[in-house]
LUMLUMVO-225910 format. One line per 5 residues: their letters; for each residue z, y, x of N, C-alpha, C, O. Coordinates in steps of 0.2 Angstrom, whole numbers, plus 5000, padded with zeros to 4 digits. Each point is the difference from the previous one (the first is absolute). Layout:
<nodes>
a> Z Y X Z Y X Z Y X Z Y X; ...
</nodes>
This chain:
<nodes>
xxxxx> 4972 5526 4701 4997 4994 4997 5001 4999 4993 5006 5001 4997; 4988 4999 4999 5002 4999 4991 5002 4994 5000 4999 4994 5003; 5006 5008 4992 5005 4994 4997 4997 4993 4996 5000 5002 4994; 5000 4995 5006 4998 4992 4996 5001 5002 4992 5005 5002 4997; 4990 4997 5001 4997 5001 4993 5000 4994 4998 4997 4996 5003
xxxxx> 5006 5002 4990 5002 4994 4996 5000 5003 4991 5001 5005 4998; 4996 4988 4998 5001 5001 4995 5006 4998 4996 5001 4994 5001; 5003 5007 4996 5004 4999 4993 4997 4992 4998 4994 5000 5000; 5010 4993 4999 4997 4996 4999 5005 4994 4995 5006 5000 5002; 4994 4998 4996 5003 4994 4997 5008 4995 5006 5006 4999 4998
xxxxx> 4991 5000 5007 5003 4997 5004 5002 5006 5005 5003 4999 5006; 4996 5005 4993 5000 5008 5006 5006 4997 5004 4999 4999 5006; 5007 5000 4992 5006 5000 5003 5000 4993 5006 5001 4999 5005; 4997 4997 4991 5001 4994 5003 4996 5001 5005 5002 4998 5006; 4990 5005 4995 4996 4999 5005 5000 5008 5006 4996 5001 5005
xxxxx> 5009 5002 4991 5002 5005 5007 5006 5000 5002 5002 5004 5004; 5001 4992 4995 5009 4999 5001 5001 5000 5006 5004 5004 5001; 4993 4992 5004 5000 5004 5008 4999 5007 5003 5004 5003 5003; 4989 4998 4994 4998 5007 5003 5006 5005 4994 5003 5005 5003; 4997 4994 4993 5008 5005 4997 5005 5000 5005 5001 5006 5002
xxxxx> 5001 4989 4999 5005 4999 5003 5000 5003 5008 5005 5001 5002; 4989 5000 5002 4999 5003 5008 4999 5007 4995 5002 5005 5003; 4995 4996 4993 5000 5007 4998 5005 5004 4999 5000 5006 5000; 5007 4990 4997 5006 5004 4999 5004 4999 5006 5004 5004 5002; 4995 4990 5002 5004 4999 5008 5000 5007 5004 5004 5003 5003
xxxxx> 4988 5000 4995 4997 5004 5006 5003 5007 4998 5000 5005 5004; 5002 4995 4988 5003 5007 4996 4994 5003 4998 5001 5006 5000; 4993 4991 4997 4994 4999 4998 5001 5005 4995 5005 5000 4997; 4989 5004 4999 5001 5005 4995 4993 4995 4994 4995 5000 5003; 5006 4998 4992 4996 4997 4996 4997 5008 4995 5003 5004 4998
xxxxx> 4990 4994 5002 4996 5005 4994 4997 4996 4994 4995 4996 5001; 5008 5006 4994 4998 4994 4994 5000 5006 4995 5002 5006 5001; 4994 4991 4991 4999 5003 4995 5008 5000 4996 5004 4997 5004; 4999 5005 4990 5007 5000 4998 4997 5002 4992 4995 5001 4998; 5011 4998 5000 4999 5002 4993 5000 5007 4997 5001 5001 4994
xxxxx> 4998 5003 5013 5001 5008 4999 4994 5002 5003 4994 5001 4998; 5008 4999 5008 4994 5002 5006 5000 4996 5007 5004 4996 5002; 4988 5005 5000 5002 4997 5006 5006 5002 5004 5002 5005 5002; 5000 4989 4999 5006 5000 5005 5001 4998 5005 4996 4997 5003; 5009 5006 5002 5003 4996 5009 5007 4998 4998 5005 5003 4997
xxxxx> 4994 4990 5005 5006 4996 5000 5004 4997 5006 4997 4997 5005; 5010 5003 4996 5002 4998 5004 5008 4998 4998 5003 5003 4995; 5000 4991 5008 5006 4998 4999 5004 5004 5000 5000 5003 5005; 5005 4998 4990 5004 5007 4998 5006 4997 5008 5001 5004 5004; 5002 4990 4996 5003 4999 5005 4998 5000 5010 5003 4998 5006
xxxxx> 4990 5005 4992 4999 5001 5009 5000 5007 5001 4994 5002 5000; 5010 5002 5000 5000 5007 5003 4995 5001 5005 4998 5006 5000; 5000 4988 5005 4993 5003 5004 4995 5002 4999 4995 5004 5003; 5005 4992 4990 4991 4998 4998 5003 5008 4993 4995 5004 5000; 5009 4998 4998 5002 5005 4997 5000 5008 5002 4997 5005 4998
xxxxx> 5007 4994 5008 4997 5005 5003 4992 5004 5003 4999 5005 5003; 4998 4988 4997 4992 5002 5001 4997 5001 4995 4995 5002 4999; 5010 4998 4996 4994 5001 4993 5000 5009 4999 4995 5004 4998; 5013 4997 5004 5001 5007 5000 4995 5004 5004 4997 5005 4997; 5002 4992 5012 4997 5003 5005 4991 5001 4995 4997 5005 4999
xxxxx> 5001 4989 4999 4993 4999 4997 5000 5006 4995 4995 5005 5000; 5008 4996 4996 4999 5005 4993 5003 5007 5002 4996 5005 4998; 5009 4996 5006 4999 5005 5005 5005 5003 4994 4998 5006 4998; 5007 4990 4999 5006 4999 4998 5007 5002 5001 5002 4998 5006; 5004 5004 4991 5006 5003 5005 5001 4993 5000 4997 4996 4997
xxxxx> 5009 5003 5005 5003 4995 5001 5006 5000 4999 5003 4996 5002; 4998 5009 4993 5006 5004 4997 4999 4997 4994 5005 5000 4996; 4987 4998 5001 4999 5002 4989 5001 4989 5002 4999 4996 5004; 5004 5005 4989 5002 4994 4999 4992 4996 4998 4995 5003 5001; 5006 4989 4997 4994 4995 5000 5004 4998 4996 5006 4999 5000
xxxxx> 4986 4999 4995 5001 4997 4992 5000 4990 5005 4999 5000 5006; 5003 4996 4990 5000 4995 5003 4996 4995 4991 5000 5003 4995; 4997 4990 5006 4997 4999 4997 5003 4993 5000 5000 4998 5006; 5001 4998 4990 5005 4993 4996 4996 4998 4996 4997 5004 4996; 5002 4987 5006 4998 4999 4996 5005 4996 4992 4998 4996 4996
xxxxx> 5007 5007 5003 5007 4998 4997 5007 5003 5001 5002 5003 5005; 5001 4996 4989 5008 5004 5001 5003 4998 5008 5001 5004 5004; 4999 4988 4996 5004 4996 5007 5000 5003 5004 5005 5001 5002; 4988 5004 5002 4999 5001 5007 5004 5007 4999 5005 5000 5004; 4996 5004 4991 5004 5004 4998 5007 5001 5002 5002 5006 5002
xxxxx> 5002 4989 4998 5007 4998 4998 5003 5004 5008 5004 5004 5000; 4994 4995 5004 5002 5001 5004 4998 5008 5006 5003 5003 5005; 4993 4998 4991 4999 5011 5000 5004 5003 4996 5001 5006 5002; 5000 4992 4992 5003 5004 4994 5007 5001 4999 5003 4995 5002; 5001 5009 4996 5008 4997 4999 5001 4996 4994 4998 5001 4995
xxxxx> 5007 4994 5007 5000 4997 4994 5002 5000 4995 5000 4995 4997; 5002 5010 5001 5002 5002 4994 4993 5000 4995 5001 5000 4994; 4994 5000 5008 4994 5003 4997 4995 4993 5001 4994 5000 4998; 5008 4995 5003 4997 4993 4998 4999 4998 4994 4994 4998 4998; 5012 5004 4996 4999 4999 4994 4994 5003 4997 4998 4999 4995
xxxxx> 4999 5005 5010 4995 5006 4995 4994 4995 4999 4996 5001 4996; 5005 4993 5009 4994 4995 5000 4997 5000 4993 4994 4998 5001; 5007 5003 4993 4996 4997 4995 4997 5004 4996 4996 5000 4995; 5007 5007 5009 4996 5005 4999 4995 5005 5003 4995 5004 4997; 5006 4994 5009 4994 5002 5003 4993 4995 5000 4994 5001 5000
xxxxx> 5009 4991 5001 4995 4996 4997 4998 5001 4995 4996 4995 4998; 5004 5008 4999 4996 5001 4992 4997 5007 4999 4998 5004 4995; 5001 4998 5014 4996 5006 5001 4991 4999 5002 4997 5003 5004; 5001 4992 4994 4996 4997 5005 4993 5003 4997 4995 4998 5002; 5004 5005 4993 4994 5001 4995 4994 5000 5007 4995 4997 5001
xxxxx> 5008 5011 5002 4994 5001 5004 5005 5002 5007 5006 5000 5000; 4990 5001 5006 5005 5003 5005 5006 5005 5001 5000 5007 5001; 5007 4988 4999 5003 5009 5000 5005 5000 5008 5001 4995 5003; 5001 5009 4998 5005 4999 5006 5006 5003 4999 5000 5006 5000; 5006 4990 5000 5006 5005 5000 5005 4998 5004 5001 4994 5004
xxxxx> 5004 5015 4996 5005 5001 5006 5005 4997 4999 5001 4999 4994; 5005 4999 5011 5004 4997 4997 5005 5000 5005 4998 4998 5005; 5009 5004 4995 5005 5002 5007 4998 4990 5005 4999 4994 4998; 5000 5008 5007 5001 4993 5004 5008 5000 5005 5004 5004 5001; 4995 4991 5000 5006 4997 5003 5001 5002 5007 4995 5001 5004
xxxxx> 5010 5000 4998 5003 5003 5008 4997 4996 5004 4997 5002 5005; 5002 4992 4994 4996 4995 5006 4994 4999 5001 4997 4997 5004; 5000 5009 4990 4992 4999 5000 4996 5003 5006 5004 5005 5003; 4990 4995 5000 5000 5000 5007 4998 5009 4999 4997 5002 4995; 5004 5002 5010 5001 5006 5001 4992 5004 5000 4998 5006 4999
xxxxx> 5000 4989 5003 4990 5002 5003 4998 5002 4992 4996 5004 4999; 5006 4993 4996 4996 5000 4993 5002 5006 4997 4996 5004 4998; 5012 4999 5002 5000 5006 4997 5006 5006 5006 5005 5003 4999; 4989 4995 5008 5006 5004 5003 5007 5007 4998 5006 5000 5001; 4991 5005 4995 5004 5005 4998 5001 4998 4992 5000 5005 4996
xxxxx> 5001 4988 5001 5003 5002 4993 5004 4993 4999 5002 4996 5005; 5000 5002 4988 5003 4996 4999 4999 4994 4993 5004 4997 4997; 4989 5003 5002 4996 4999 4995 4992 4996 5004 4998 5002 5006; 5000 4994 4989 4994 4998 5002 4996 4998 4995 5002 4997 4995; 4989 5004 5006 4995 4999 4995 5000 4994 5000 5002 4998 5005
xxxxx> 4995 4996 4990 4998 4995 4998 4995 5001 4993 5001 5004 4996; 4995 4992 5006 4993 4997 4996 5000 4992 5003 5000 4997 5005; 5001 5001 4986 5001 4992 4999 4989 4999 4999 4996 5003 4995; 5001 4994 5010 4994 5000 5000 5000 4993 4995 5005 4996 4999; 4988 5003 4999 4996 4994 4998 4992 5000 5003 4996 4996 4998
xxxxx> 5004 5009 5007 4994 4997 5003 4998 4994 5005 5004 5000 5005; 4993 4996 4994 5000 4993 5004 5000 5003 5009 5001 4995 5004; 4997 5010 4998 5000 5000 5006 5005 5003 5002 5001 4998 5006; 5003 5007 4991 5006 5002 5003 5006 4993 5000 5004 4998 5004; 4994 4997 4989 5005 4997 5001 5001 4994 5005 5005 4997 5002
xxxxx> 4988 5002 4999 5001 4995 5005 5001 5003 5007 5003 4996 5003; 4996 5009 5001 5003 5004 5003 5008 5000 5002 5003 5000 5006; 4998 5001 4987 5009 4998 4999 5003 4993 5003 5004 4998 5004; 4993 4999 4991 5000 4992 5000 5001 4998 5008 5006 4998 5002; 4988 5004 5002 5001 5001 5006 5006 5001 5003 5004 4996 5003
xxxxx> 4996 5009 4997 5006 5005 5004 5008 4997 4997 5005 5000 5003; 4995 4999 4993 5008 4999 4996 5001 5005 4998 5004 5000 4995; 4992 5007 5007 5005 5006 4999 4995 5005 4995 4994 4999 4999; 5008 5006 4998 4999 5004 4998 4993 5003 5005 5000 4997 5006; 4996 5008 4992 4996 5003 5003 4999 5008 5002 5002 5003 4995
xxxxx> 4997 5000 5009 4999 5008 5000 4993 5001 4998 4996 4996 5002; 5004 5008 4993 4991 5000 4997 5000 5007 4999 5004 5004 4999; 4990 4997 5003 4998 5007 4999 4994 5004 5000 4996 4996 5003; 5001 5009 4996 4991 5002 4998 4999 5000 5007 5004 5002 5005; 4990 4994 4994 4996 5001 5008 4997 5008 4999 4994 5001 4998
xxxxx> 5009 5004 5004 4997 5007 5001 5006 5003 5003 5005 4997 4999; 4994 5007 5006 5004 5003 5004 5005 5006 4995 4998 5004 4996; 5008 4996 5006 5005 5006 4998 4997 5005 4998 4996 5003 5003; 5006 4999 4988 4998 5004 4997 4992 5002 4999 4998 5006 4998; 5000 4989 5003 4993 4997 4997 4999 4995 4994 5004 4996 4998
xxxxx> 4991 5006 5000 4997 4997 4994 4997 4991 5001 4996 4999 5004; 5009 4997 4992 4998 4994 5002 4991 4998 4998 4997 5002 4995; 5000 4995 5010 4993 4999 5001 4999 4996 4991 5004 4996 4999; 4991 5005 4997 4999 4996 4995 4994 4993 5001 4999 4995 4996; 4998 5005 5010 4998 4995 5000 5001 4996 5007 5004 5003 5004
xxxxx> 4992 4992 4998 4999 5000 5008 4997 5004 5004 5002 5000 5006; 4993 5004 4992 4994 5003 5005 5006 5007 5001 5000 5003 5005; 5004 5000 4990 5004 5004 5000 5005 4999 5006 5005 5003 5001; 4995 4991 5003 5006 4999 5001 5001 5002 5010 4999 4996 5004; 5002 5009 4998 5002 5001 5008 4998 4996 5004 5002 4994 5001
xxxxx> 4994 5008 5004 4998 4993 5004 5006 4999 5004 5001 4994 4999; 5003 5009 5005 5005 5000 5003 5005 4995 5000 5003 4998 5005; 4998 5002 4984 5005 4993 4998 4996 4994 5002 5003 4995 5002; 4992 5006 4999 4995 4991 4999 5002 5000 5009 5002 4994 5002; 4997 5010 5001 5000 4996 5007 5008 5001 5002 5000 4999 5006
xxxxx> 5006 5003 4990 5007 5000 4997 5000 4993 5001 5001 4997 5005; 4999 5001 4990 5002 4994 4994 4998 4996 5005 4996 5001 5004; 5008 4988 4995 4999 4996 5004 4995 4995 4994 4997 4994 5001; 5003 5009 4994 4997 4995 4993 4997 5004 4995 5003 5005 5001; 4994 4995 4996 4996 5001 4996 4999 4997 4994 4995 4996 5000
xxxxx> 5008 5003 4994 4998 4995 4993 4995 5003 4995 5001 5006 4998; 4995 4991 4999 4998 5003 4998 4999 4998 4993 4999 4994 5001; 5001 5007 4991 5000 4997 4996 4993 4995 4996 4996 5004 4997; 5003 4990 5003 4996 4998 4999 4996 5002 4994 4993 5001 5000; 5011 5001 4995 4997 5005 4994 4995 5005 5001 4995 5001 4996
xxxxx> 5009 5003 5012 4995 5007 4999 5006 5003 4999 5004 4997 4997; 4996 5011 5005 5006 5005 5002 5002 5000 4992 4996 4998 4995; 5012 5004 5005 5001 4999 4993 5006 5009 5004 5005 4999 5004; 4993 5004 4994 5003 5006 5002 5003 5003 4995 4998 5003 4995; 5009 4996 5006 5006 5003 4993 5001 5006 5000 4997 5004 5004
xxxxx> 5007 4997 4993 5005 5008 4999 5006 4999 5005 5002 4995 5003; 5001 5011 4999 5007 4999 5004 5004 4996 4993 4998 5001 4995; 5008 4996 5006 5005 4997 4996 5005 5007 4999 5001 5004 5004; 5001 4996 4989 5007 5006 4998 5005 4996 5003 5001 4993 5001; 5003 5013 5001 5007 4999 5006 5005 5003 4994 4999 5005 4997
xxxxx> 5007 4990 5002 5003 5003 4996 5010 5001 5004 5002 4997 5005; 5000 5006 4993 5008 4999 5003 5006 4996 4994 5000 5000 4994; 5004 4998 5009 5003 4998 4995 5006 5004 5000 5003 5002 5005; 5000 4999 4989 5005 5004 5000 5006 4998 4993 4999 4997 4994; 5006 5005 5007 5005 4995 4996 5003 5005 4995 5001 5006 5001
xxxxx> 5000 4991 4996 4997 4995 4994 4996 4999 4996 4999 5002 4995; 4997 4993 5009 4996 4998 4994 4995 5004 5002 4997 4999 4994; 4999 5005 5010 4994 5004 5000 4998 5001 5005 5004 5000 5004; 4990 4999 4998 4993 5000 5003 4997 5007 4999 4999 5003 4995; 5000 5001 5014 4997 5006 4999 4993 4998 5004 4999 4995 5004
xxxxx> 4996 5009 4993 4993 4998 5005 5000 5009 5003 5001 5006 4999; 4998 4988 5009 4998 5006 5005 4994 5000 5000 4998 5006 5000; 4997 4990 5000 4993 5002 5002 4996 4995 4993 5002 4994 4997; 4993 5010 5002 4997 4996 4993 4995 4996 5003 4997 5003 5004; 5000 4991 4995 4996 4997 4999 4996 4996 4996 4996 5003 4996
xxxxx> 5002 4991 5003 4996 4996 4998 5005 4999 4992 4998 5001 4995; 5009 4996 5006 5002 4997 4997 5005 5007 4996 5006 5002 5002; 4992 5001 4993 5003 5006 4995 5007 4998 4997 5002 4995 4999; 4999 5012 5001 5009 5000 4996 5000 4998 4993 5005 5000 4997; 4991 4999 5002 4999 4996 4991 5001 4994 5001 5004 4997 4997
xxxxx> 4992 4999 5008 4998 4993 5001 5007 4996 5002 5002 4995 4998; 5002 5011 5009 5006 4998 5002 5005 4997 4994 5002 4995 4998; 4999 5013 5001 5003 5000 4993 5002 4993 4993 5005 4998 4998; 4987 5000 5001 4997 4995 4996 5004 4994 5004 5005 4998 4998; 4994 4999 5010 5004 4996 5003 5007 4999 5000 5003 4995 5002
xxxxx> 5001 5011 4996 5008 4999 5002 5002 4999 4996 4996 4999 4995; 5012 5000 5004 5004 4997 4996 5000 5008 4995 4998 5005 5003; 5004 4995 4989 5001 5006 4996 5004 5003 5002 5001 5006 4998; 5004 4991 5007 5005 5007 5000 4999 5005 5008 5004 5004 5001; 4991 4994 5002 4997 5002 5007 4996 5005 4999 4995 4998 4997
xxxxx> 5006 5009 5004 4995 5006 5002 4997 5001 5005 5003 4998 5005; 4990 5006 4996 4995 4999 5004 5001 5008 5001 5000 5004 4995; 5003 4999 5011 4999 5010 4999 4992 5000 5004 4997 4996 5004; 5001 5010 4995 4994 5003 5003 5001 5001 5006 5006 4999 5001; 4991 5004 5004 4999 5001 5007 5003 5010 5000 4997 5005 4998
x> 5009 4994 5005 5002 5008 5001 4996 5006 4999 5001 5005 5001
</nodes>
């Protein structure tokens, strides 16, 4: 059966807040536009609705998930805290999309980075991830709607019919496809220095221009 098709809207939140809510009861997988690429979203704290994301993309379930925040808060309790104070530096990473690693905490749930001791985060500003969040309370699992080691689709007509009859939702942006770049992934590393693993949208000059003068930006190995 295809998934119910909706637009991105002004009151979006307020007039899906039921059907959200049976859609995450049920471990529902959400297909929406992102500030990168089209994305599949799912509450970072349901492991059911998590491990289908894996079964759909055809995914180990061994590689870690980036999670998506809309703020430091939702944070506080994946990350060690020792690394709270970074808040006002990583907020002032916000130019363009970036994602960065960061040790998490012993109690953080095991499904998100089974074999490591670290976890991705992307502080979003898109209205539809964030109300998504808003929803949920939690953090989100987001990821390219394309299968394992596949090239993410650039538009919709690109997009696998398999996801659409996947997916319990469908959003779609009132604007018209607004299809990004992947976000740069960077690591943090002490003292004081940020490595980028994966380059994207958001360049080592730009990073750079955003941190404090005594923070270095290294290249990718």
């Amino acid at each position: 059966m295809p998934p119910r098709v909706t637009r991105y809207r002004e009151n979006f939140l307020q007039e899906e807040k039921e059907n959200l809510k049976r859609i995450h009861a049920n471990h529902g997988i959400i297909l929406s536009p992102t500030e990168t690429v089209l994305g599949l979203s799912v509450p970072a704290e349901d492991e059911v609705a998590v491990r289908s994301l894996s079964q759909l993309k055809n995914r180990s379930e061994q590689k870690a998930w980036l999670l998506v925040v809309d703020g430091w808060g939702l944070l506080e309790s994946f990350i060690e805290k020792k690394f709270w104070a970074l808040q006002p530096i990583f907020s002032g990473l916000n130019r363009k999309p970036l994602t960065f690693i960061l040790p998490s905490q012993h109690k953080a749930k095991k499904w998100l980075n089974p074999r490591g001791n670290t976890l991705a985060f992307r502080i979003t500003r898109h209205p539809i991830l964030k109300d998504l969040i808003t929803l949920s309370s939690s953090p989100l699992v987001s990821t390219s709607a394309n299968r394992a080691q596949q090239t993410p689709p650039k538009t919709w007509k690109g997009l696998d019919a398999e996801f659409l009859e996947a997916v319990a939702l469908v959003v779609e942006e009132s604007e018209g496809e607004k299809i990004g770049l992947p976000s740069t992934v960077v690591e943090f590393l002490e003292p004081n220095f940020l490595r980028i693993l994966r380059k994207g949208e958001y360049s080592l000059q730009e990073i750079q221009i955003d941190l404090p003068p005594d923070w270095q930006v290294l290249e990718p190995r």
